[in-house]
C-alpha positions in Angstrom: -3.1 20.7 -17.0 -2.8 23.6 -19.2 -6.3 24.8 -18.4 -5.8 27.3 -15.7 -8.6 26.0 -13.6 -6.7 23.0 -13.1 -4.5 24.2 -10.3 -7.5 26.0 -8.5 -7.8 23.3 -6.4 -3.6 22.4 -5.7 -4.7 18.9 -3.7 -6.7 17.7 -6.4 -3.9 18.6 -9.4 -1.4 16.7 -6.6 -3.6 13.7 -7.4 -4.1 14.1 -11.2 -0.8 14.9 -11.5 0.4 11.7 -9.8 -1.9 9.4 -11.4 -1.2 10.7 -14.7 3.0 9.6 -14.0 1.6 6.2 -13.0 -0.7 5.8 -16.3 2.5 6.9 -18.4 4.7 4.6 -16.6 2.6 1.5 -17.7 2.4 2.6 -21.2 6.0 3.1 -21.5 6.9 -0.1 -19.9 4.0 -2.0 -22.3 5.8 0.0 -25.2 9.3 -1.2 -24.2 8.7 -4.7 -24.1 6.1 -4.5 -27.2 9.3 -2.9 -28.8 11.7 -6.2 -27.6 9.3 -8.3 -28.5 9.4 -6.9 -32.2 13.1 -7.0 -32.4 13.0 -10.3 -30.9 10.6 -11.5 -34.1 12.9 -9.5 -36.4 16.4 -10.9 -34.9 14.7 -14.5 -35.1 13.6 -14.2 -38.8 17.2 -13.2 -39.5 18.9 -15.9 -37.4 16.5 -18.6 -39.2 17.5 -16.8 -43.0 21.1 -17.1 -42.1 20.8 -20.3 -40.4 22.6 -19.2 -37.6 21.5 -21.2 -34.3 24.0 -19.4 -31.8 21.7 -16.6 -31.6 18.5 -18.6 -30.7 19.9 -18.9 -27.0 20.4 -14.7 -26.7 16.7 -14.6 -28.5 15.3 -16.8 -25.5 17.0 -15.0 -22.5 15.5 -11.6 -23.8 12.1 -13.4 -24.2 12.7 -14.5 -20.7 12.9 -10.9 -19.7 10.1 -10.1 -21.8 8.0 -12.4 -19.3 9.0 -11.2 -16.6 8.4 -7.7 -17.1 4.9 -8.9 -18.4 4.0 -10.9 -15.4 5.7 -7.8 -13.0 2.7 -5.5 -15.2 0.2 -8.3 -14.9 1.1 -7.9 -10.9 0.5 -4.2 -10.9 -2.6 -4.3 -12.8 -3.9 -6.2 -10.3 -3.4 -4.1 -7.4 -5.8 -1.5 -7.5 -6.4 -1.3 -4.1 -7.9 2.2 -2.4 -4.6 2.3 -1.0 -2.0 -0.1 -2.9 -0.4 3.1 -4.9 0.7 5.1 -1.8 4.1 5.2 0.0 4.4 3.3 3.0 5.6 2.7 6.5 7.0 -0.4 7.2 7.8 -1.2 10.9 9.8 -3.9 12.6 9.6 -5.3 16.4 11.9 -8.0 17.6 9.8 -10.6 19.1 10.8 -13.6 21.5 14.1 -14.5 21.6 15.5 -11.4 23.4 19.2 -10.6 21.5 18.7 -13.2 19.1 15.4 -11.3 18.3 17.4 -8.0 18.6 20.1 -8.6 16.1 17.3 -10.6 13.7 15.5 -7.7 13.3 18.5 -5.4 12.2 19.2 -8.3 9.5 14.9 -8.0 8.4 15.5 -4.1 8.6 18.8 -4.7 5.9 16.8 -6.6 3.8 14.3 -4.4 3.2 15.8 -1.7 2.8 17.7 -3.2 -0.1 14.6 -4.6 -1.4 13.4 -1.1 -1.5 16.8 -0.1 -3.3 16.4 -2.7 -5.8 12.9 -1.4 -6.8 14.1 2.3 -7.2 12.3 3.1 -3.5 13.2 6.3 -1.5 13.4 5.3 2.4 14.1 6.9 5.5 14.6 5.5 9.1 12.2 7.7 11.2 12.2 5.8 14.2 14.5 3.3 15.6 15.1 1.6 19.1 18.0 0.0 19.4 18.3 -3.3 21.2 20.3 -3.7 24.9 23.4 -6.0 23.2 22.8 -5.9 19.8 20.8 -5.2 16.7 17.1 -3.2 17.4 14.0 -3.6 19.5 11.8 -1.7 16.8 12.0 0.5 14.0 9.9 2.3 11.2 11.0 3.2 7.6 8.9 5.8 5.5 9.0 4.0 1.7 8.2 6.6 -0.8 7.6 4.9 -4.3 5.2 3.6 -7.0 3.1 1.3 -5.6 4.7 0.8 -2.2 2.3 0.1 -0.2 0.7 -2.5 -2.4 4.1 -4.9 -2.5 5.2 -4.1 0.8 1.7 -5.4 2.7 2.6 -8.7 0.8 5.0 -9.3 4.2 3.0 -8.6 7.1 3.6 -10.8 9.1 5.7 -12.8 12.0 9.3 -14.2 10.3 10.8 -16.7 12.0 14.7 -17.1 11.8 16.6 -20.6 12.8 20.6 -20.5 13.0 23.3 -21.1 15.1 23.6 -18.2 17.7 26.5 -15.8 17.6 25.7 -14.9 20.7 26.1 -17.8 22.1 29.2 -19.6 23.4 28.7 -22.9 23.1 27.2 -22.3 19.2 23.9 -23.7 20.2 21.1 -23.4 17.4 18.3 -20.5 18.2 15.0 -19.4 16.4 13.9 -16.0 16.6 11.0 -14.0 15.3 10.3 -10.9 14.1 6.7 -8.7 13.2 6.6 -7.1 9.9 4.0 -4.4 9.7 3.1 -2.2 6.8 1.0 1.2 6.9 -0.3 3.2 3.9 0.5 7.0 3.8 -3.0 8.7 3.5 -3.4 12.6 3.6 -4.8 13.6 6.7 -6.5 16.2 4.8 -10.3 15.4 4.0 -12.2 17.2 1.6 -15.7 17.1 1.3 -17.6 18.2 -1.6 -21.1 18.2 -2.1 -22.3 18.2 -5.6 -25.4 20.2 -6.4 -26.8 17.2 -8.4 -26.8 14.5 -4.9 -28.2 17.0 -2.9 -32.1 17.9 -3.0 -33.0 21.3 -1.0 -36.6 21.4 0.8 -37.9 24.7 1.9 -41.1 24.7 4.3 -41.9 26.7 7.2 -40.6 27.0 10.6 -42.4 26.1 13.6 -42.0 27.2 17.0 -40.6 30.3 18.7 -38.1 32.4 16.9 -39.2 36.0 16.6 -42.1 37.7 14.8 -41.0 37.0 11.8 -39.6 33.4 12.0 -42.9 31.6 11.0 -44.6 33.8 7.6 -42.0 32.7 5.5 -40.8 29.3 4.4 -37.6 30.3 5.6 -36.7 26.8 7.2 -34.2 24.3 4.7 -34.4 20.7 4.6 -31.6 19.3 2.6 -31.7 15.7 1.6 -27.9 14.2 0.1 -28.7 11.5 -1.9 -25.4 9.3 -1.8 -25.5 9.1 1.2 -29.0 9.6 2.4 -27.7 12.1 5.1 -30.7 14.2 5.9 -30.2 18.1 7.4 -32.8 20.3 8.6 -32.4 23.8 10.1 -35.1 26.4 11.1 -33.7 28.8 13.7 -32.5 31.6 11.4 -34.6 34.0 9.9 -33.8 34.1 6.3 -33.6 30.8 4.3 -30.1 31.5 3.0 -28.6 31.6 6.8 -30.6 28.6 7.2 -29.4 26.9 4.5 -26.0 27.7 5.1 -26.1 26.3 8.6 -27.6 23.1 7.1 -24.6 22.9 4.5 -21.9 23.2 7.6 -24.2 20.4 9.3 -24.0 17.9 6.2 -20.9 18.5 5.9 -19.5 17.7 9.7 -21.6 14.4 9.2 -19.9 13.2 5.9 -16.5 14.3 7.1 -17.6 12.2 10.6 -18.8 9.4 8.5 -15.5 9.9 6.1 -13.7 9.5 9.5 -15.6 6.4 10.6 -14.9 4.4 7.2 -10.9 5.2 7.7 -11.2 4.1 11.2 -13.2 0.8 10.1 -10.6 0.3 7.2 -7.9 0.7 10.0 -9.3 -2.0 12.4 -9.4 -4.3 9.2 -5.7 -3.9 9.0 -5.0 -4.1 12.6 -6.7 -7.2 12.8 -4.3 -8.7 10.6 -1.6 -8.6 13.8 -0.6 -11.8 15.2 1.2 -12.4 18.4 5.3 -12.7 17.9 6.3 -16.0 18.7 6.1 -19.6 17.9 3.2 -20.7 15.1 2.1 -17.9 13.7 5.0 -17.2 11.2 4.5 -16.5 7.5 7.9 -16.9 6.1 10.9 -19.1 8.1 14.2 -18.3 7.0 16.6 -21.5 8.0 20.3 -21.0 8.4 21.3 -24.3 10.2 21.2 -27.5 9.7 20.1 -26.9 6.4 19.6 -23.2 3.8 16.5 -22.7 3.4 13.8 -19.7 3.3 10.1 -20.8 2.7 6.7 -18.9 2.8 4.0 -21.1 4.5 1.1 -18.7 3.2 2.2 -20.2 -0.5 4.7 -22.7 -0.1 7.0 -21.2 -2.1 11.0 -21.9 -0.9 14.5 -21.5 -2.3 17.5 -23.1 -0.8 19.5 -19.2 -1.1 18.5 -17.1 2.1 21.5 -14.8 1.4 19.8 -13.8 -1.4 16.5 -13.5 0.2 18.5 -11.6 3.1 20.1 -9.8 0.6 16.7 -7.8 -0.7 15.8 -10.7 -3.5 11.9 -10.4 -2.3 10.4 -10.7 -5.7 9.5 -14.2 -5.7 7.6 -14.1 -2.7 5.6 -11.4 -2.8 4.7 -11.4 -6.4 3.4 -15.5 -5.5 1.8 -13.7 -2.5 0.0 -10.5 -4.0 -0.9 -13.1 -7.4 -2.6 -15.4 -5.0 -4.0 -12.8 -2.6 -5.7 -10.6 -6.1 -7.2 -14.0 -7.2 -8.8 -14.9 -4.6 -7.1 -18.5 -3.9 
């Protein structure tokens, strides 16, 4: 960074610059709990010296944390995705269930948004249709953090809610659904560069009409890019450089088409991930009534506190989620 050539190219130090924060932000945390778990070691040998055995149960807890921090790093290791370290956009749709539907997605919207809190997230409502009674019909929030994207695709999905209705008068039990989608900021901006060492340049001479002077040279440029095995001719200029000029715009319209393609294909693998809103296609069912439950039927995992859940405690879910996902269970 202190080379001035760094900041010649101001997308590419945005990039640098940004992957560098994440890289220090792993060390520190590693150093932080290396740190606790040295004063933990030194604390113990202490205790044991003194023989005091009320401090054993304040060692444990902080070894406790220690794990979990651990396991959170182990997490982020793992996702290492194209896309996993960019902000997000998360979007909500009510599904069947009309109101019920409505007003469920208002309480999904809370929830994340104080999940996001929780994790030290910046977000931003930048769309929202509100519902005809109550709560919303769809809405999308812009999540700017580390590693957004990669937690928050963890609960794509349809999520199924089962309570009594407070919207209806004779408090009969309802189930709604809701679709969780998740989107990856990417920078529209493509840059193409073409390295002299992929690219093999062909000179030879041009056939066919063109002027008097268009066939006694070897004016005509082939160019040949390796990578990607892209292969450019052009011959109707006179001199080689306009003709190999020409050929560079060329290669460079196909790899930024091909560039497009891949983005495309990526975004049809995502899209297929959509289910339809309703009945049997849920990931996660959040029961109110009879019984408290909220349970994730991609990994089974359930706790009998969907307040907390409701209340942005997400952790648990996605971390079993994203841990089996990365291992390939």
């Amino acid at each position: 960074m202190e080379n001035p050539a760094f900041w010649e190219k101001p997308q590419r130090a945005a990039e640098l610059q940004k992957e560098r924060a994440g890289m220090l932000d792993v060390v520190q945390r590693f150093q932080a709990a290396e740190r606790r778990l040295r004063e933990a070691g030194e604390l113990l040998a202490l205790a044991a010296a003194e023989g005091d055995e009320g401090v054993l149960e304040g060692i444990g807890a902080d070894l406790d944390g220690v794990a979990r921090e651990l396991r959170a790093m182990e997490l982020a290791r793992m996702l290492n995705g194209p896309t996993d370290g960019n902000n997000a956009f998360l979007s909500i749709n009510a599904g069947a269930g009309g109101t019920e539907s409505c007003d469920w997605a208002e309480m999904l919207l809370r929830m994340y948004l104080r999940y996001c809190e929780r994790r030290g997230w910046a977000t931003s409502v930048t769309d929202y249709l509100a519902g005809d009674a109550a709560g919303l019909k769809s809405t999308t929030v812009a999540v700017e953090g580390s590693m957004a994207y990669g937690y928050l695709r963890a609960e794509v999905g349809v999520h199924r809610l089962v309570r009594i209705s407070p919207f209806d008068a004779n408090k009969r039990r309802q189930t709604s659904f809701a679709s969780v989608f998740v989107y990856p900021e990417v920078d529209d901006s493509i840059e193409i560069v073409v390295r002299d060492e992929d690219l093999r340049v062909d000179t030879y001479r041009s056939s066919g009409a063109g002027g008097q002077k268009v066939n006694k040279t070897d004016s005509a440029v082939r160019l040949t890019h390796f990578p990607s095995g892209i292969v450019v001719a052009c011959q109707n200029e006179r001199s080689q450089h306009s003709n190999k000029a020409t050929a560079m715009k060329i290669l460079r319209a196909r790899l930024y088409e091909r560039e497009l393609e891949k983005r495309r294909e990526a975004q049809d693998a995502v899209n297929a991930q959509k289910m339809e809103i309703s009945f049997g296609s849920q990931i996660r069912s959040y029961v109110l009534h009879p019984y408290k439950m909220v349970k994730d039927h991609r990994t089974e995992v359930e706790t009998p506190q969907p307040e907390k859940v409701l209340d942005g405690e997400l952790d648990a879910f996605i971390e079993a989620y994203l841990l089996r996902a990365t291992s390939g269970a």
